[in-house]
C-alpha positions in Angstrom: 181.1 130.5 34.7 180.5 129.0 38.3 178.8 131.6 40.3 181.3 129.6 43.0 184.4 130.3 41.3 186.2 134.0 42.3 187.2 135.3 38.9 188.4 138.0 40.5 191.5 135.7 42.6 194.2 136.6 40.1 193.6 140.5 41.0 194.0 139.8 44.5 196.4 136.9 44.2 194.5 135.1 46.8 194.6 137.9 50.2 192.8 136.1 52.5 190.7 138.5 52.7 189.3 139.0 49.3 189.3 135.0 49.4 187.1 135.1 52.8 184.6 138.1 51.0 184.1 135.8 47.9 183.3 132.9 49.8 180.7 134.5 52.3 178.7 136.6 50.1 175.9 134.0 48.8 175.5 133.7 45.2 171.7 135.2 45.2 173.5 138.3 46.6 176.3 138.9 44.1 173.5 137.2 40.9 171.5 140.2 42.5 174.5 142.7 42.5 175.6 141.7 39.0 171.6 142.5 37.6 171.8 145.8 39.3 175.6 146.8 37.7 174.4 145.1 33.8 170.6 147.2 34.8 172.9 150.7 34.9 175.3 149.8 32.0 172.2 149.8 29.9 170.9 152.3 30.8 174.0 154.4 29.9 173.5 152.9 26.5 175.9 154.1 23.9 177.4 156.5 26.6 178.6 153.5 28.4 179.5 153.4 31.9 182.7 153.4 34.5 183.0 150.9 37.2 183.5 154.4 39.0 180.4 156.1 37.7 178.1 153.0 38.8 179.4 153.0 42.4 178.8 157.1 43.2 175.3 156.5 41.3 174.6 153.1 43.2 176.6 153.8 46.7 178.5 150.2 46.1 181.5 150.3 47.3 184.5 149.8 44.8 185.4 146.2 45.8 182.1 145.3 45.3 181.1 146.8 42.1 184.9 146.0 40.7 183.7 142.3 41.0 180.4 142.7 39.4 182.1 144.7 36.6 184.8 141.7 36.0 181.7 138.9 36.2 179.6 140.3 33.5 183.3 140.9 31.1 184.2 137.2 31.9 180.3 136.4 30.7 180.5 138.5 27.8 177.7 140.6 28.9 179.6 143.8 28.6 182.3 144.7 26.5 184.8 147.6 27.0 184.8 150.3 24.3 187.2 153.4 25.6 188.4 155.3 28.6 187.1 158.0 30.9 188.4 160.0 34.0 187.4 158.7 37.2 187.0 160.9 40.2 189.8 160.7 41.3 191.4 161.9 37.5 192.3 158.0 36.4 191.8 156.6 33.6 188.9 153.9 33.6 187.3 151.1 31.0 183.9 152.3 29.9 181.5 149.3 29.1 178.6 148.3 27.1 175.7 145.9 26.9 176.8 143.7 24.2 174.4 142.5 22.7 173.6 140.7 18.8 172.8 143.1 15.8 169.0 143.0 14.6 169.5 140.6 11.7 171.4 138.1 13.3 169.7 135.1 13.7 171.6 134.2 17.4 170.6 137.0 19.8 173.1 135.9 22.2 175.4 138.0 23.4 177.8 135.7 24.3 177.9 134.5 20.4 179.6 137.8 19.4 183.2 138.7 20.3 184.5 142.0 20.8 186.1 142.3 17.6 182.4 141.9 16.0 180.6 144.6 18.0 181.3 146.9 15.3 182.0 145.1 12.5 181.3 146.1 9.1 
């Protein structure tokens, strides 16, 4: 993934702007952002955390910590494992570190697919 390229586009179908937010914020700032949203997530370990639950504890704002969220699924950093109510009473994802069993001789995360987080 191209820290250039706006994964999140086919959400906003191009407004001009979400197109115009993408392309000003530097990519230090959103690699920075992204750390801080994949830092909380495991930290919730097992628990796993909303999109929702990192922005009241981090004071992001929703567009922001949306994108960050969507970045690190795209990577296969974090992987979705149910649903929770959001403040608002909404269903939301709740994510996980994903990340290689003990034994397995690649600890990359991005070697395992969803499917195998919990296989037998």
């Amino acid at each position: 993934m191209s820290d250039d390229e706006d994964i999140t586009r086919h959400y906003h179908g191009g407004d001009k702007h979400s197109v115009e937010a993408h392309a000003t914020t530097p990519a230090a700032v959103r690699a920075t952002q992204r750390e801080a949203a994949r830092k909380f997530i495991e930290a919730c370990g097992l628990h796993g955390a909303t999109c929702d639950e990192y922005e009241v504890v981090s004071g992001v704002r929703h567009q922001t910590a949306s994108a960050r969220f969507t970045e690190l699924k795209k990577a296969g950093v974090i992987v979705e494992i149910g649903t929770r109510r959001t403040r608002s009473g909404k269903g939301a994802g709740v994510f996980v570190i994903l990340t290689a069993p003990p034994n397995s001789p690649d600890k990359s995360a991005a070697t395992l697919k969803q499917g195998e987080l919990f296989a037998e």
